[in-house]
Kinemage of the C-alpha trace (Angstrom):
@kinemage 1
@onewidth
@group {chain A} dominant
@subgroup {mainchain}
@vectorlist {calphas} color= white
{ca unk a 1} P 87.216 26.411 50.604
{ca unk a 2} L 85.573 29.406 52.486
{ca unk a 3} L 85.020 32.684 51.008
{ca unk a 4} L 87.428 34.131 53.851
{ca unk a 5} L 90.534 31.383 52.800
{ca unk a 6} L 89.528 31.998 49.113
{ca unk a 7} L 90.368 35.857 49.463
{ca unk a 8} L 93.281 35.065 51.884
{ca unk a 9} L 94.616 33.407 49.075
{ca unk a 10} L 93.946 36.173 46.540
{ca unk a 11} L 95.625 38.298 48.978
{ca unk a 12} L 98.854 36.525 48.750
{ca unk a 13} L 98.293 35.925 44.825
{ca unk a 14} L 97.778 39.959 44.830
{ca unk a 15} L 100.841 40.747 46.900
{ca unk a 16} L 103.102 38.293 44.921
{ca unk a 17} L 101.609 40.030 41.478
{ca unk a 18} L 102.522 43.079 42.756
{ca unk a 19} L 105.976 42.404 43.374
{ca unk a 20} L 106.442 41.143 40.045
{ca unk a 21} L 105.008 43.523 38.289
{ca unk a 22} L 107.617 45.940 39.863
{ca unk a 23} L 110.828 43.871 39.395
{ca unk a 24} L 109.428 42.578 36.223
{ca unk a 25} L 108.131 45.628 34.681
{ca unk a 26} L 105.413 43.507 33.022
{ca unk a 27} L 101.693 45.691 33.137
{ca unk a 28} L 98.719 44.726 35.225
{ca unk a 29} L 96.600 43.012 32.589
{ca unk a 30} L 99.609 40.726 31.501
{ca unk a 31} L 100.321 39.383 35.306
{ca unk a 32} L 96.926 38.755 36.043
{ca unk a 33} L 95.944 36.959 32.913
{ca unk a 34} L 99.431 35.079 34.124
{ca unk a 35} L 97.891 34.312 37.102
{ca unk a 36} L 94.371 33.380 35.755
{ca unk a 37} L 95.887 31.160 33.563
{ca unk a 38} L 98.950 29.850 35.186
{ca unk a 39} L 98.741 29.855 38.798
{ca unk a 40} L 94.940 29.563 39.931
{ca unk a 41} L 93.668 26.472 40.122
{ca unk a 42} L 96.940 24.486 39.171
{ca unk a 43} L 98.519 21.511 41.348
{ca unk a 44} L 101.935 22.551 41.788
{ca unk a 45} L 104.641 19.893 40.869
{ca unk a 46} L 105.146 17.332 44.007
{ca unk a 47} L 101.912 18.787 46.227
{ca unk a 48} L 98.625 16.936 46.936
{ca unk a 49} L 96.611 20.268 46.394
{ca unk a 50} L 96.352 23.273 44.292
{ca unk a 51} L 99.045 25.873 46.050
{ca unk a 52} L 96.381 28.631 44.607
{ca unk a 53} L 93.492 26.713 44.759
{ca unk a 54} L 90.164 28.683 45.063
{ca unk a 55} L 91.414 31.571 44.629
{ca unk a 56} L 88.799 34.701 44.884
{ca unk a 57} L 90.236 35.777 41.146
{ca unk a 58} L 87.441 38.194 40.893
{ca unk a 59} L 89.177 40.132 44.220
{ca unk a 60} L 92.791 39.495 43.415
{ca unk a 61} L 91.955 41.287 40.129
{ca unk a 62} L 90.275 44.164 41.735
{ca unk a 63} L 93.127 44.672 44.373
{ca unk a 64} L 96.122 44.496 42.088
{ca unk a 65} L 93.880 46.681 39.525
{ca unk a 66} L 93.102 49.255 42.309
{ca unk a 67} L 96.544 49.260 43.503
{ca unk a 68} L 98.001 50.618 39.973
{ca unk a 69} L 95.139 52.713 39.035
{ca unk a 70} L 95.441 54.516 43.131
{ca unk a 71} L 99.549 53.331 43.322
{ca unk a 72} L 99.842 57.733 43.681
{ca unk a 73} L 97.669 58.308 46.783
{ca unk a 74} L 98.473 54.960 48.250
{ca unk a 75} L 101.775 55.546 48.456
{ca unk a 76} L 101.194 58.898 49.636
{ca unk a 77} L 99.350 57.774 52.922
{ca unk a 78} L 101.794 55.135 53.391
{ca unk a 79} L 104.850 57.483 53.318
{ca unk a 80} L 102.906 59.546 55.598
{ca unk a 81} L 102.898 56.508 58.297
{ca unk a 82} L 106.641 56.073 57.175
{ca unk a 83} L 109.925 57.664 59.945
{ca unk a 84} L 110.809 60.642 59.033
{ca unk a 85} L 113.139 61.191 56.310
{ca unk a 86} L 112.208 57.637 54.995
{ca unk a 87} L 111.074 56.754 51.332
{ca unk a 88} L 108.955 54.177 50.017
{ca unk a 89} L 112.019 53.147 47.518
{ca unk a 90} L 113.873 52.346 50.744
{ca unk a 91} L 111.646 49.413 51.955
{ca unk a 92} L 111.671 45.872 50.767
{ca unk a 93} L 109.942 45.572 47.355
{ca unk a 94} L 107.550 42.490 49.309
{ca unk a 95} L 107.033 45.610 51.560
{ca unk a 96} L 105.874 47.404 49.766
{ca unk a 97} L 103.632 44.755 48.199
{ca unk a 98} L 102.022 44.787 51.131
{ca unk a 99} L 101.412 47.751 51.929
{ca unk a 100} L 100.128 48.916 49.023
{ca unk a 101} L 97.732 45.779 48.966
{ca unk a 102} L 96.603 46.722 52.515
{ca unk a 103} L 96.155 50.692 51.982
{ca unk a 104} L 94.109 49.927 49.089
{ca unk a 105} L 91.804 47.932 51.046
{ca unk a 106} L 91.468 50.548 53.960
{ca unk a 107} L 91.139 53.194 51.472
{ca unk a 108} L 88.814 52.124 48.751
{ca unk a 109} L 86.967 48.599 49.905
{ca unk a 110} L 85.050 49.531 52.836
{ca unk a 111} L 83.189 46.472 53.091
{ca unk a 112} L 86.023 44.731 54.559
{ca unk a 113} L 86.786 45.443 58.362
{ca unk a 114} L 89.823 47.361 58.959
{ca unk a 115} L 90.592 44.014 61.512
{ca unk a 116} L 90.108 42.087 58.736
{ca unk a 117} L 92.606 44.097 56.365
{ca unk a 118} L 95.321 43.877 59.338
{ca unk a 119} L 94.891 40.703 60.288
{ca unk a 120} L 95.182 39.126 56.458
{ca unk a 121} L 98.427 41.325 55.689
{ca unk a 122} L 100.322 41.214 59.098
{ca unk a 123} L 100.009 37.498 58.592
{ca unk a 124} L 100.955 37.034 54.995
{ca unk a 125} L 104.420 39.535 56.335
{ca unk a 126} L 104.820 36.529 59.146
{ca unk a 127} L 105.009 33.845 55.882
{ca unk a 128} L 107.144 36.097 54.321
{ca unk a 129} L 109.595 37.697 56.929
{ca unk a 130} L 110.971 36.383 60.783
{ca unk a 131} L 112.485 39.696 61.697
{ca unk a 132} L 110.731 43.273 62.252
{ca unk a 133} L 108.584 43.459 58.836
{ca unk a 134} L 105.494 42.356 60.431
{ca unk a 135} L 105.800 44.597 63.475
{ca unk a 136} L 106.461 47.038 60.870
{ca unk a 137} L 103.413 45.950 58.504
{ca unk a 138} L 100.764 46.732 61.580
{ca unk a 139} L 102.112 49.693 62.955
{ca unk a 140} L 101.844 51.408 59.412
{ca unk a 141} L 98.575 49.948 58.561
{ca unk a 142} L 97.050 50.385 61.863
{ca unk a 143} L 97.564 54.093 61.837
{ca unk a 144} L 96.907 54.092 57.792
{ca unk a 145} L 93.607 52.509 59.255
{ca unk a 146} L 93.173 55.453 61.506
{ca unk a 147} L 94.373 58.065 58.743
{ca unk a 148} L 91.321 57.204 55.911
{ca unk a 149} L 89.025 55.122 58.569
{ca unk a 150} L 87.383 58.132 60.763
């Protein structure tokens, strides 16, 4: 597996931590030692190949760490990109996932293309939603991108 599939698939991993850490309640360390020790690397039952396989665990860990130590400012710029008179409460909680997966990668991991951070997390909304969400997922990052990318 590539480097790039290896961190699309922490991605996802990070996004689906992140949503059950917030309908869960459970704390960052907990989910991803869950992960580590559950979920990468395992052959789900009836598939031919690891549904997590290769996982970059080393950047999962860092993006659902940096999302709850920055959740405050993240959220800030994203509400900023949000219609007026919306709240972040009001959008899906795999919204929200998302977003906050994808402003923390704009905002604090520079090394990866603002293209790249688009491209990963309007794509993973596509395997997750058919309606607007997607639309919605690259119009808010794009101009997040343009917000703390000058």
């Amino acid at each position: 597996m590539s480097n790039k599939q290896a961190r699309s698939v922490a991605r996802l991993a990070a996004v689906q931590a992140l949503y059950q850490m917030e309908v869960s309640g459970a704390g960052v360390e907990a989910v991803i030692r869950e992960f580590s020790e559950h979920r990468f690397d395992r052959v789900m039952e009836g598939e031919d190949s690891p549904s997590m396989a290769a996982a970059d665990e080393v950047f999962f860990a860092e993006v659902v760490r940096g999302v709850v130590e920055h959740q405050r400012d993240i959220d800030g710029t994203i509400v900023k990109r949000l219609a007026s008179g919306w709240r972040l409460e009001r959008l899906d909680a795999t919204v929200r996932a998302i977003l906050r997966s994808g402003a923390f990668e704009l905002s604090y991991r520079l090394d990866v293309p603002s293209e790249v951070v688009l491209d990963e997390y309007v794509e993973l909304a596509k395997s997750f939603f058919e309606g607007p969400e997607p639309g919605f997922v690259n119009g808010a990052l794009d101009g997040l991108a343009q917000d703390v990318r000058v």
